[in-house]
C-alpha positions, 0 to 999 in steps of 0.5 A: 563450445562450453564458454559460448554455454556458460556465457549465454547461462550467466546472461539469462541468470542476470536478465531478473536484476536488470528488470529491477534496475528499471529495464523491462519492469514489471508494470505497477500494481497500483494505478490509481496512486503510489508513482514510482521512478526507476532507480538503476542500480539500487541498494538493498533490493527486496528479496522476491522470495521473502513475504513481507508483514508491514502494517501502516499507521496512516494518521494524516490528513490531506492538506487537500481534500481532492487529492489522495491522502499523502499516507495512502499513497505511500502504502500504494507506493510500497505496494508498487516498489515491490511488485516491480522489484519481483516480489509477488502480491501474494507475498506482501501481507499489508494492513493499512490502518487509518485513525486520528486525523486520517479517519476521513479518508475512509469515507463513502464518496456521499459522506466525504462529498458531505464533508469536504464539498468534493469527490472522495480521491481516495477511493480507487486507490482503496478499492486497487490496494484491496483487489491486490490483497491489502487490508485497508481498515479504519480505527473504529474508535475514531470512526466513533470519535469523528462522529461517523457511522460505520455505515458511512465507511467504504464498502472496500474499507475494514472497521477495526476495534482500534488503531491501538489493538489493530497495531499491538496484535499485528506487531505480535504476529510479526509485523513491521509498523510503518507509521504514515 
């Protein structure tokens, strides 16, 4: 009667690993960018338990400008890898900072539109990453730069006194920079 017991305990006990591994996965947290594949039997799986600090130094352009930034959909891929290993939105402490070449993509859709002749793809991803607690902040020195008014920013988007100061502090504070 005790094996039947300790069997059936030491499936529920693995039921979370096989969620990570691809079965049963918990759904994206991000919809609107940042693709995922299962990868059964992964290595080096995050810990649900830890909080993880990442700030992500998004300095690349679109090659296209109708399609998510290549930078913003990483941050939205990381978000998603984590959330579906286990790991709970309150526990990831994301900062993603856009500067350099980057800047534009922070735009409101009538000054992106302005610029690039197309809808801003990049906004729903921003307004998703927001909703699930990360902070998408643009470097107000390039806004200034680029001859951008912080007025033109997205509404769902942070101007910081710097990329440079934005990293430095958060990096002081225990974050790990993700440069993208």
């Amino acid at each position: 009667m005790l094996r039947p017991l300790l069997s059936s305990l030491l499936v529920l006990s693995l039921l979370p690993f096989a969620a990570i591994a691809g079965d049963n996965q918990a759904p994206p947290a991000i919809t609107a960018a940042g693709t995922i594949h299962p990868v059964p039997n992964a290595a080096y799986m995050p810990d649900r338990n830890a909080t993880y600090k990442v700030v992500f130094a998004m300095t690349k352009p679109s090659d296209k400008p109708d399609q998510v930034n290549p930078a913003l959909e990483r941050v939205a891929r990381a978000v998603n890898l984590y959330t579906t290993s286990g790991v709970p939105l309150s526990h990831l402490k994301f900062v993603a900072i856009a500067y350099g070449p980057a800047t534009a993509l922070v735009l409101d859709d009538a000054h992106y539109r302005a610029k690039f002749g197309v809808a801003n793809p990049n906004l729903a991803a921003i307004a998703q990453l927001r909703k699930a607690g990360v902070s998408v902040a643009v470097c107000g020195q390039a806004v200034i730069e680029n001859h951008f008014e912080d007025a033109w920013v997205a509404k769902d988007v942070e101007v910081a006194l710097s990329a440079l100061t934005t990293i430095t502090e958060l990096q002081q504070q225990g974050y790990a920079l993700m440069p993208l």
